[in-house]
N, C-alpha and C positions, 0 to 999 in steps of 0.2 A: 855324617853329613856336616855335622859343627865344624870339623877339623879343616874339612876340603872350604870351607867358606873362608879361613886367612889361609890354606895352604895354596888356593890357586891361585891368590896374589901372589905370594911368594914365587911360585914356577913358572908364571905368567914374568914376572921380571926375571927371574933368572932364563925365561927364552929371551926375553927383548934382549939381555945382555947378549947373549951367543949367537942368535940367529943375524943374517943380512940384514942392514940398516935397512933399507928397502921395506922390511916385513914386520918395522918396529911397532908402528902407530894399529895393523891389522891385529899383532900378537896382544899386545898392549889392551886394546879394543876386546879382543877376544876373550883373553883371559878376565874381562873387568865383567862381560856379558854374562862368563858363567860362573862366577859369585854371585851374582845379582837373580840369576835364574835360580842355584842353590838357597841364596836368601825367602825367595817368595817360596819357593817350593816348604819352606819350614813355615812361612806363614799361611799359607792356605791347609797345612796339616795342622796348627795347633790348636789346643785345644782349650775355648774359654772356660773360665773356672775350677780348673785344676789346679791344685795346691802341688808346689815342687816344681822344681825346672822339668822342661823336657826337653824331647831328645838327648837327653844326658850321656855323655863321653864320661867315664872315670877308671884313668890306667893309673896304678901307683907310681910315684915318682922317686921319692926318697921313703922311703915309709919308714925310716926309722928316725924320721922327723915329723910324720905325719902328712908329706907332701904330696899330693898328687895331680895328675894332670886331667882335670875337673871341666869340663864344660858343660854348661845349659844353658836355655834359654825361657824367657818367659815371657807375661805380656808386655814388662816395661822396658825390656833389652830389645823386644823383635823388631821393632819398629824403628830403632837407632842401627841396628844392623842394615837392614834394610836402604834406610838411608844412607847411612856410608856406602853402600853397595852402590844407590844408584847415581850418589855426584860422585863417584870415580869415573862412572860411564861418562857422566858430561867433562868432569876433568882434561881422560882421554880425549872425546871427542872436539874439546876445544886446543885443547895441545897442536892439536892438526902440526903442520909443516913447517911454521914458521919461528919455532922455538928454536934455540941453538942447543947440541949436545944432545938431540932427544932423545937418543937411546938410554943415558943415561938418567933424562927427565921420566918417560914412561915409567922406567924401570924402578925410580923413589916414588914415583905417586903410588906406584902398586905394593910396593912395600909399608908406604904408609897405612896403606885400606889394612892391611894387613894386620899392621897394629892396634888401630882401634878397632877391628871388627873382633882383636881378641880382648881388647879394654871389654867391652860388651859383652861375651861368651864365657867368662873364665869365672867359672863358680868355687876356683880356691886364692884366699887373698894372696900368695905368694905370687902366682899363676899372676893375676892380675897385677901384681907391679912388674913383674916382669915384662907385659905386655904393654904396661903403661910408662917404662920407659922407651919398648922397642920403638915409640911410635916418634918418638923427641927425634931420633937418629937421621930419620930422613926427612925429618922437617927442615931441621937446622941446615943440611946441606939445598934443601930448595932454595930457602932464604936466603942464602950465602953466595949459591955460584947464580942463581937465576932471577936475584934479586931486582929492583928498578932504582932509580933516581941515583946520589950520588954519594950514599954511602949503606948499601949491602949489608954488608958485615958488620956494620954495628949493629941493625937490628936484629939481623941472626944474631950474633955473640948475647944483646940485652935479652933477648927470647930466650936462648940456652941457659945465661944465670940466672932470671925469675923460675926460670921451671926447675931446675937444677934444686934451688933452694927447696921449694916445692916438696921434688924428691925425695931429695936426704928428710926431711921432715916425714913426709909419708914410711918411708925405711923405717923410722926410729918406732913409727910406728904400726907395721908389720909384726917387730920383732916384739914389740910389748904388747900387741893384743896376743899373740901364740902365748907369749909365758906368765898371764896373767887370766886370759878368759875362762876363768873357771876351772882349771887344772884340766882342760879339753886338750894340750898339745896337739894341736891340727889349725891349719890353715882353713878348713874346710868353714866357706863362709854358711853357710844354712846350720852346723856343729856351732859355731862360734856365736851365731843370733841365737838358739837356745841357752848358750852358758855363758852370759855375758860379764865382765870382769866389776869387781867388787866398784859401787858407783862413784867413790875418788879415783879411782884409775878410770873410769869409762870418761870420765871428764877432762883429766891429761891426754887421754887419746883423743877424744874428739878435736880437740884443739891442735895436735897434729895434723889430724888428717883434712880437718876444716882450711887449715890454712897450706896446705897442699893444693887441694880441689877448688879452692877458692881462686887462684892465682889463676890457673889452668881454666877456668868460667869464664871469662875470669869478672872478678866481681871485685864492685869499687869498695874499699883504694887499691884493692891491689892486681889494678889492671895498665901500669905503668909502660910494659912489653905493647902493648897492642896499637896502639896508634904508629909506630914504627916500624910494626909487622908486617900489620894491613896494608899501607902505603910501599911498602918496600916489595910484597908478594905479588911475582904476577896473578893475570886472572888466572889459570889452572890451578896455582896451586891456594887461591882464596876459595876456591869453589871447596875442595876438600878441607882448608884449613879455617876457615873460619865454619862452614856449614856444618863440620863433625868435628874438630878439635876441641872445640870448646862443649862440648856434647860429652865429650868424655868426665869433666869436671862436673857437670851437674847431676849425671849418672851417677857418678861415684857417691855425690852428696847424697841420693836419696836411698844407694844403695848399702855404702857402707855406713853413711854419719847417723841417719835414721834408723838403718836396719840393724847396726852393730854395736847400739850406741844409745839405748831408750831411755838410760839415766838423764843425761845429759839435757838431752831432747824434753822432755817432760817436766821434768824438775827445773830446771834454770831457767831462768825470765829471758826467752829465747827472744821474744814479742819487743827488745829493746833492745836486739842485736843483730842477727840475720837476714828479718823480713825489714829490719828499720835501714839496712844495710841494702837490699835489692828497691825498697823503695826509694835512696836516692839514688841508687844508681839507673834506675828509671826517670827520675825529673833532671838527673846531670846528667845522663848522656845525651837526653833530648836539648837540654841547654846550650853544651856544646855542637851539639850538630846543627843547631840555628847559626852559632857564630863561625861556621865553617865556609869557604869557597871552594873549596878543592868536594870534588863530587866523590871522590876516594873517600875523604877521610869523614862527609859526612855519613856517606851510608857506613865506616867503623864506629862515630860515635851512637848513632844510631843500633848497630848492634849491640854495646852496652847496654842503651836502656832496654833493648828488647830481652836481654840476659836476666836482668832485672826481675821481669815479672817471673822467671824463673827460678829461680832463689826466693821469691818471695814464695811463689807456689807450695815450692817444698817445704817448707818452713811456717807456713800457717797450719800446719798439723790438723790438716782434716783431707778427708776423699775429692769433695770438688778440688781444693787447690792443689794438689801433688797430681791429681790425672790430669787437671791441667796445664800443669808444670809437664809432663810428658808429652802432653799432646803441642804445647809450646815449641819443645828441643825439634820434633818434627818439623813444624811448623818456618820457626826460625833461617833453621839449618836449608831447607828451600828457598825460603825469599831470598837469605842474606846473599846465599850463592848467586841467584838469577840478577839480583841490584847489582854486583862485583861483576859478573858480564857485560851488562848493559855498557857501566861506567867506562868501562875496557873497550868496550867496540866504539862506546862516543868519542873516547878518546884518542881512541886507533885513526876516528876519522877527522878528529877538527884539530890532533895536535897539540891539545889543551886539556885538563880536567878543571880548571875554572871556569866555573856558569857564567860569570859575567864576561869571560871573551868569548863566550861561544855565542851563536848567530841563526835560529831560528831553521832547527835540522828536522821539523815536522814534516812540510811539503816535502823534503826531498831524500827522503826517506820514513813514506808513514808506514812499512810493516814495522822496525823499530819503534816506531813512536806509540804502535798500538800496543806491544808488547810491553812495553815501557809500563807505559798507562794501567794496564792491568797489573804488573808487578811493585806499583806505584799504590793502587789500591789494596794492593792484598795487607802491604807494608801496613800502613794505615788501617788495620782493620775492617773495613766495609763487611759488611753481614753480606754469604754468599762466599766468601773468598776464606782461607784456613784459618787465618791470624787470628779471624773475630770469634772463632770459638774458643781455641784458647786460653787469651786474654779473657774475654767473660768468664769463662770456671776459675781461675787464676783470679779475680776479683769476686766474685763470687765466696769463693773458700776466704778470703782477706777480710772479706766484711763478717761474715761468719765467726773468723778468731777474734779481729778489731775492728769495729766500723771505721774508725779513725785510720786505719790504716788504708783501707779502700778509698775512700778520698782523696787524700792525700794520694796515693799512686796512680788515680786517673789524671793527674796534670800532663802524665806521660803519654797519655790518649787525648790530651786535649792539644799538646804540644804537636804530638807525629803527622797530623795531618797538616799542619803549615812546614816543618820542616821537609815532608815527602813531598807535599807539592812543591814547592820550592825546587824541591832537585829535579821536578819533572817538568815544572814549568821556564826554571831555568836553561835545562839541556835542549826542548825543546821547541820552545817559543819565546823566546829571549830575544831582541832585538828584531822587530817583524819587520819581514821587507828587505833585512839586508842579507849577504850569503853567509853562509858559513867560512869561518875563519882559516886559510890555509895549513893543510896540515904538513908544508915542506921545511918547515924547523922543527917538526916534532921535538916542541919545549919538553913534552914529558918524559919520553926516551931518554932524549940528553940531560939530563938533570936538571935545567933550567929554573923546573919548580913548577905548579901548577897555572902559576898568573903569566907564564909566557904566551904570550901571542906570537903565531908566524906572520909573517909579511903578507899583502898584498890578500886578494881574496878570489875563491873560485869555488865552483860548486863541490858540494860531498861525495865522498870516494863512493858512494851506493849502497843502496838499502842491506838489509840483512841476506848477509849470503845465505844458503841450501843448509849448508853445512853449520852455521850458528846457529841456523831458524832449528833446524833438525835437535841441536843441543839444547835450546832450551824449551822446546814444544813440552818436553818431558814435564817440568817443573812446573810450568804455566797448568797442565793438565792435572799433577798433583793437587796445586794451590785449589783448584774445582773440585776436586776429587772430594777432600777433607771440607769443604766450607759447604759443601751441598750433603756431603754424609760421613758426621764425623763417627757417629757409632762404630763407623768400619774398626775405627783403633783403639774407644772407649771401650767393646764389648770385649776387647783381648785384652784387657789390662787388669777383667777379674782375674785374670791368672796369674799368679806370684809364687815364684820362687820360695819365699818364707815372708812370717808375718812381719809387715812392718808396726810399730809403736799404733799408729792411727789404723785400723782394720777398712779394707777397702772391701763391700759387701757389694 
């Protein structure tokens, strides 16, 4: 069942390729539904509290390297699967008609799902790089042919060498945790967490692999690629790239850095590196997102800081803060995608992603402006909605390691509520009385830049079609889902694959 959850992306694009253009967006669709149905179907069979992956796939691959082709899943991977599973369905369904090339578009989004659904599955490290770079290959060409504004391919190109570097750093080390973790030759990550490599070695690994996974979070400073990604990716493919690409990086962090790695973790004055590391990039990405106009780029610096509390989570080495840190990536990876929509259809209709030329799109179109409003609070943590539980165990577990540290990281929760209203108050109550800004120069199409105004002024193109309403009903209904019953994803996450450093009881 592991296998068919990346293999029906895969055949799902390989039909959109071959079949009639006509049948691309239904196959696309099709293929994304029944990933997403295989995904629940292993969450409604798993089982809390069991120790070891399950449903376990293990065919030999090289075995006279100890390779094999490993899959599980457990309770901190299901729910990242899951989600990738279910913003490729929105993905699809926002892709709708009006993309150029979409055979070719469907066909990378579903190869992407593909690749982090096996970043997530693959319980031998090889396995998992393999999968962690298949996932770069059709990123890079989204960003490249289907990119926005007026220059594309730089931001592909600056994306492909941050990760790139990344890479080759993770590679290096692959090949030094096999020939050192304890004379275990195997990739086999739950073999590798028992024999862990003498503790100067666990300490040069981790610093590879830290600074791989870190990029990929990505976590400040070395989140340089992202402001140019973001702004350059249409909405389809933010929805997938921002809501699970960076899911992948934080995954890794608590799966390999933590789980492969307890020298490191334990011993070294982590508490002045990591969590001091996620807590600025909690108070600077909320900083930068105040000083932002462009409705793009602050809901990207805003995902930094929401990154933040994520790296911090895992990193405070206790239970509240790492299931928090899980329950966050969930979390996140929903709003960031449903904000990245909104922005796109505001922009689809006034022409603009700058707040201050935009003109008061509330009355004339309030089902967006409701949906807004609620994706606007979830951001924002409001008790009720996913974020605010989260964030509390994620600060919770912070106070617990350092009070000092918890403090200091709630400026990020004191900051998000004037930066998110701002983007909601902005887009859609912004100069009252007057119309909304013409959108027949589509400044942001043509590269203009976010501060272009069109000419002349006329009512908005109309509320939220059927068909967007229908894309993100899903997410809106999640964010309720988790913020009225988060147990649903805490009680699957006594289940672990192998023990990590801090024992989660």
């Amino acid at each position: 069942m592991l296998t068919a959850i990346w293999l029906v992306p895969v055949a799902g694009a390989l039909a959109v390729w071959l079949l009639p253009r006509r049948l691309t967006l239904s196959t696309g669709l099709g293929a994304s539904l029944v990933a997403l149905a295989l995904s629940l179907a292993v969450a409604v069979q798993l089982v809390p509290g069991h120790h070891g992956y399950q449903f376990e796939e293990n065919v030999p691959w090289v075995p006279q390297l100890g390779i094999s082709y490993h899959l599980g899943v457990d309770g901190i991977s299901l729910w990242l699967v899951l989600l990738n599973a279910l913003l490729t369905v929105v993905a699809v369904l926002v892709a709708g008609r009006r993309v150029a090339r979409r055979r070719a578009f469907v066909a990378l989004i579903l190869l992407m799902e593909a690749g982090m659904a096996g970043v997530f599955l693959a319980a031998d490290l090889l396995l998992f790089y393999v999968f962690w770079e298949a996932q770069l290959i059709p990123a890079y060409f989204l960003l490249w042919l289907w990119g926005e504004g007026d220059r594309p391919g730089r931001a592909a190109l600056q994306f492909v060498l941050y990760t790139l570097v990344g890479s080759l750093l993770a590679l290096v080390g692959v090949i030094g945790e096999y020939l050192y973790a304890g004379g275990a030759h195997t990739f086999d990550m739950a073999t590798l967490a028992a024999h862990p490599p003498a503790p100067p070695i666990q300490f040069g690994l981790f610093i590879l692999f830290g600074l791989a996974f870190a990029i990929k979070l990505p976590l400040f400073p070395f989140h340089g690629w992202l402001p140019d990604a973001y702004a350059a990716a249409p909405a389809p493919v933010l929805v997938v790239f921002a809501g699970v690409m960076g899911k992948t990086g934080a995954y890794a962090m608590l799966r390999i850095l933590t789980g492969l790695f307890p020298h490191p973790v334990l011993w070294w004055n982590w508490d002045t590196v990591v969590p001091v590391l996620g807590m600025v990039a909690i108070g600077w990405g909320a900083l930068m997102a105040l000083a932002q106009r462009d409705l793009k780029l602050v809901v990207a610096y805003s995902s930094v800081s929401h990154m933040g509390f994520i790296a911090l989570g895992i990193f405070v080495l206790n239970q509240q803060g790492q299931q928090g840190a899980v329950l966050q990536m969930v979390n996140h990876g929903v709003i960031i995608a449903a904000l990245f929509l909104l922005v796109a259809w505001v922009a689809a209709r006034a022409g603009t992603r700058d707040r201050s030329a935009l003109r008061y799109l509330a009355p004339q179109m309030p089902v967006l402006a409701g949906v807004f409003l609620i994706v606007t609070l979830a951001a924002l943590g409001l008790p009720g909605l996913n974020s605010f539980v989260g964030e509390f165990m994620t600060l919770l577990g912070a106070w617990q390691f350092a009070p000092w540290l918890a403090v200091v990281s709630c400026l990020g929760l004191v900051l998000a509520p004037v930066y998110m209203l701002r983007l909601f108050q902005g887009a859609m109550y912004a100069g009252r009385g007057e119309q909304l800004a013409a959108p027949g120069a589509h400044a942001v199409a043509a590269g203009h830049g976010p501060g272009a105004q069109a000419a002349g002024t006329v009512p908005a193109r109309g509320d939220l079609s059927a068909g967007e309403l229908l894309a993100i009903t899903p997410l809106v209904l999640v964010m309720f889902l988790i913020g009225l019953y988060p147990n649903l994803l805490v009680q699957a996450m006594s289940s672990l694959a192998f023990a990590l450093p801090v024992p989660w009881k």
